[in-house]
N, C-alpha and C positions, 0 to 999 in steps of 0.2 A: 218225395225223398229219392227216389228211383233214379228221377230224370235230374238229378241237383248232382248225386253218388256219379253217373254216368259223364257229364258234363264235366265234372271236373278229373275224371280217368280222362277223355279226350284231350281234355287241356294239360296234360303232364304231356302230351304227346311234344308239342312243339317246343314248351318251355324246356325240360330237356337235351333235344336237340340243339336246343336256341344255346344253352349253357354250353354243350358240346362244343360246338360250334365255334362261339368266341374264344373258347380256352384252344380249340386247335389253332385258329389265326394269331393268336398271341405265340405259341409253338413257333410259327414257321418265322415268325422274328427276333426269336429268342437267341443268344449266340449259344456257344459249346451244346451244340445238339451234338448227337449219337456219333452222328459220320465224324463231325471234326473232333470228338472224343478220341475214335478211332484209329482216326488222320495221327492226332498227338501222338496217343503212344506210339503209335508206328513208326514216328520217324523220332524216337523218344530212344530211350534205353531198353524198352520194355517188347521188344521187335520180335524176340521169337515166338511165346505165348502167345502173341495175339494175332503172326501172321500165322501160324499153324491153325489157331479157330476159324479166321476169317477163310482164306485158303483151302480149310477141309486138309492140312497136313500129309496131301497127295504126292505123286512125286508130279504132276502138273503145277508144283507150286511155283508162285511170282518171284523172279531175282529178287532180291533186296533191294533197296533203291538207290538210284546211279544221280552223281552230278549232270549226267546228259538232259535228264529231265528240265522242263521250264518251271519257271515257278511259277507256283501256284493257279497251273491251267487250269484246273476245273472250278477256280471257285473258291475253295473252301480255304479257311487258315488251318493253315499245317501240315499242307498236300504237296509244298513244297521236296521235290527230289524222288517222289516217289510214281510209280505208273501210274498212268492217268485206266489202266485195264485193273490193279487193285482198286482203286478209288473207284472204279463202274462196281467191283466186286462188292466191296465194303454199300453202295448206295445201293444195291438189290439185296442185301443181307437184311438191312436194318428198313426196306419197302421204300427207298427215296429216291427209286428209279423211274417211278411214276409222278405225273402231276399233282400239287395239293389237291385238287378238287376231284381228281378219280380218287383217291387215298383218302379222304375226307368221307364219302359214300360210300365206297367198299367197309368201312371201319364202322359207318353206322348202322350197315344192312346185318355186319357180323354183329354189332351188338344189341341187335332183334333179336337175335338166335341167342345173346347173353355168351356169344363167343370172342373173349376177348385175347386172343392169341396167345404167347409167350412173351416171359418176361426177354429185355435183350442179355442181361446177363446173370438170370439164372436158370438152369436148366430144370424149368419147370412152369406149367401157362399159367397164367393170371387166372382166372377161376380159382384153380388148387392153392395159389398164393393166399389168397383172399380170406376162403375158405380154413386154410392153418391160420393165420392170423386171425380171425372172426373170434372164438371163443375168447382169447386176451379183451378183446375192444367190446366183447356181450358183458364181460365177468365186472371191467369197471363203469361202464355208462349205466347197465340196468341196474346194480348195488347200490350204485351212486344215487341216482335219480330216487329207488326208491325209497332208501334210506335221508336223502335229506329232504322229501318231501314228507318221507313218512312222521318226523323228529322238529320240523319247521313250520310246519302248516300247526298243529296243535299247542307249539310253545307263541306263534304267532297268533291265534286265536287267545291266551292266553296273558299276553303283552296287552290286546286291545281290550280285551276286560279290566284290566287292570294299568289300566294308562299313568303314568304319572308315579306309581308306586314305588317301593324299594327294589319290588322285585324286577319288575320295568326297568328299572335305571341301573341295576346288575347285568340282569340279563344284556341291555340293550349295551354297553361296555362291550360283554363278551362277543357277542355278532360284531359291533364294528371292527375289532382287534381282528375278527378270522376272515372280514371284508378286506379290512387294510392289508395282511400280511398273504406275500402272494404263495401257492399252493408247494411250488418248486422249495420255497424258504422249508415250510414247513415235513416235507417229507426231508429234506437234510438233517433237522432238525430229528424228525423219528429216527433214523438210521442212525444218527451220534449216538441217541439215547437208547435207543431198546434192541436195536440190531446189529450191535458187537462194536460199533464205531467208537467208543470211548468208554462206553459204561455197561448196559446191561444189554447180555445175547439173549432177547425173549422171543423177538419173532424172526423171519426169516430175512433175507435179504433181495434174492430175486427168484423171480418164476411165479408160478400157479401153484406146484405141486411138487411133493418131494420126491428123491429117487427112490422106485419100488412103491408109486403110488397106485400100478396098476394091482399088485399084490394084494393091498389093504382091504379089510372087509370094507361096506360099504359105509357105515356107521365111520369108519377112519377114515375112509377118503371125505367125507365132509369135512367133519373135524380139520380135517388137513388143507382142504379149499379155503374153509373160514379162516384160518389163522395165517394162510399166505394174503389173503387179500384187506385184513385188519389196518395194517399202514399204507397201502395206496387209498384206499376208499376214505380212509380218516383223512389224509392229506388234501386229496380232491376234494372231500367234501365242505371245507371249513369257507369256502368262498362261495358258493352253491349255496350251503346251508345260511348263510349271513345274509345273502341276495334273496331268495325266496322266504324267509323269518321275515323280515322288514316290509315284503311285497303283501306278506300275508298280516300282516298286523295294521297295515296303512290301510288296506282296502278293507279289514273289517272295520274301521274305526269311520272311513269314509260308509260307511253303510251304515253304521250304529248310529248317527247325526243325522236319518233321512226322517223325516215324518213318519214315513207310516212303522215303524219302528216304535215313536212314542204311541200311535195310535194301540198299537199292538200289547203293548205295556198297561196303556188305558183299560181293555177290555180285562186284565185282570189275568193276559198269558202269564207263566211261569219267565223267568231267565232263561233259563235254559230251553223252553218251548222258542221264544223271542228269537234266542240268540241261531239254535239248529235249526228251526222251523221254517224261520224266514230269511235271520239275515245271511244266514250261509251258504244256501243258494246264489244269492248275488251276489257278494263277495267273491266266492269262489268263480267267478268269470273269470278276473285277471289273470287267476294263477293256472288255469288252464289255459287262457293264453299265453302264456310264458312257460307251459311244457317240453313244446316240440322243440323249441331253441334251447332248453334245459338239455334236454336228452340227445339231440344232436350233436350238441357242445359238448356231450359226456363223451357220449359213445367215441366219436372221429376225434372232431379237434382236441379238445380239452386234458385229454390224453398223455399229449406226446410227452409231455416235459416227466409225466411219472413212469411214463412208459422205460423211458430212458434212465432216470436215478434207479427205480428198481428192476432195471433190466427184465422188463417185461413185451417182448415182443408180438405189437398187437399193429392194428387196425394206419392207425394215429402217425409212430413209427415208420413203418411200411411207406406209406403217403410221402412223408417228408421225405427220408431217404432216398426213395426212385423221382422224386422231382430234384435232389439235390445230383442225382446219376444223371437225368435227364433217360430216364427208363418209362420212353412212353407208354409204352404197351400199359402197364399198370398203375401212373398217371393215369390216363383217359378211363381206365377199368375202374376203378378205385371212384376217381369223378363222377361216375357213370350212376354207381351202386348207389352211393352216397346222396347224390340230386336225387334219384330216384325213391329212396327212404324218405330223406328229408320233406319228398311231396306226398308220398302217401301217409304220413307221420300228422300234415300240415291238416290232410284230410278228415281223418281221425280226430285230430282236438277239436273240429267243425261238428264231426256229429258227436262229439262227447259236451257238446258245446247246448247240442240239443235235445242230447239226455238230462241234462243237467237243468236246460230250463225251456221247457217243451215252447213256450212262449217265441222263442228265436224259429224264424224258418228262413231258414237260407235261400230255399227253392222260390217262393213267390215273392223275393226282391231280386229274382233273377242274378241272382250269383255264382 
């Protein structure tokens, strides 16, 4: 177990990297990077603000830019008119004064050290970013995750006992309907109804928490968490809950058909010995394989679109936003954390893999 656990901590080493890696060279062909961001407004409308940040707003600072200049000497689009001595300025601001490949190893030595610099436009480093965003992106992947495995693993055990039934063919209605209807529809839909959009103001609209929630005893600050996160986790959940229902009902019903299941029934076990004794163990394989991709999806991706209807600024958010900036620093930071969970996550369902049925050993088929 030791040398298996170990084995595959080494192996997060390069695959990491590996992901890093490719995601920087795709960077360095991407157009509207940082510089020619820069470049734009500059020679834009938007010239004072941003030659005073660049510049340091000294009295050393660079004329404005002159038709004297060529175009486009250095390269980049929209450098056109301006000093090719800002444009050195502006590529040493944003680290583009060095070659990919020293920039590429400086960046992965810092993020040993889990130093992921500064964002480029806001005045504060990616760690601290991260870190304020973090609790948004904990509040709905871990509610999420445990509430629709907590509500779909037992209605799905329940479906495969009861295969064919009335209740089967109600229930299994309701999961398709919250499979088909995508998660964005359905938080619209909450907001019209219960959060002042048309009809009734029950819950809130955005945030975690209300103003003066540090004030609340502690008794009311729950209260108050639970009822800000009632319509995001409902919303996210109906697609999640429908996907793992169905997962969990198929693979008990794939297990309730195997032989030694009748054999089991022969001996004169109870149902319910049958059903938790034996067939649940195996069963439940798939759906802890289908965990870490649950909760990943929750946590990061899966996110963004509720993040955004009820203005909840998390994890999910963040990501999209600074790839839409083209804000490497936390890009890369964000990618970093994220691969990083995601492997040690992958890990974890392996040995929950062999708690579950000691039978599996990863180790002596050398994996």
């Amino acid at each position: 177990m030791g040398a298996y656990i170990l084995r595959r901590l080494l192996l997060m080493i390069p695959t990491v990297f590996g992901i890093m890696a490719i995601s920087f060279l795709i960077t360095q062909f991407a157009p509207g990077g940082p510089v020619e961001q820069a470049l734009a407004n500059l020679s834009g409308q938007n010239n004072g603000g941003i030659m005073e940040r660049v510049t340091g707003g000294g009295s050393d600072q660079i004329a404005p830019p002159s038709s004297n200049q060529g175009p486009n000497a250095t390269g980049y689009r929209g450098s056109q008119g301006l000093p090719p001595e800002l444009v050195d300025r502006i590529e040493k601001q944003f680290g583009f004064d060095k070659p990919p490949l020293e920039r590429y190893f400086s960046m992965i030595g810092n993020y040993l050290r889990f130093d992921f610099g500064e964002s480029y436009y806001r005045d504060i480093s990616v760690i601290d970013l991260i870190l304020e965003k973090m609790p948004v992106s904990i509040s709905l992947g871990l509610w999420m995750t445990i509430i629709s495995y907590g509500i779909s693993i037992p209605l799905g055990i329940a479906k495969a006992t009861r295969d064919g039934s009335r209740f089967d063919v109600w229930t299994s209605t309701i999961v398709i309907i919250g499979y088909a209807v995508p998660g964005f529809l359905i938080a619209i839909a909450f907001i019209v109804l219960f959060a002042g959009g048309s009809f009734w103001q029950i819950f809130p609209l955005r945030g975690l928490t209300s103003p003066g929630f540090a004030l609340m005893p502690w008794w009311q600050q729950i209260l108050d968490y639970a009822w800000h996160m009632v319509l995001p986790i409902t919303a996210m959940g109906f697609g999640a809950f429908a996907t793992s229902t169905l997962l969990t009902k198929n693979s008990f019903l794939d297990e309730i058909s195997k032989q030694y299941v009748t054999t089991a029934r022969a001996k004169g076990l109870t149902e319910h010995r049958v059903l938790y004794g034996h067939v649940f163990r195996n069963a439940m394989m798939l759906i802890i394989a289908g965990f870490p991709g649950a909760f990943i999806g929750a946590f990061f991706g899966g996110s963004l679109l509720i993040e955004t209807i009820f203005s909840l600024d998390g994890l999910g958010l963040l990501s999209f936003e600074s790839i839409i900036n083209r804000d490497y620093p936390v890009v890369f930071g964000t990618l970093y954390i994220f691969s990083l969970l995601g492997l040690i996550i992958s890990l974890i369902s392996d040995l929950t893999y062999m708690w579950v049925d000691p039978r599996i050993d990863f180790e002596s088929r050398g994996q």
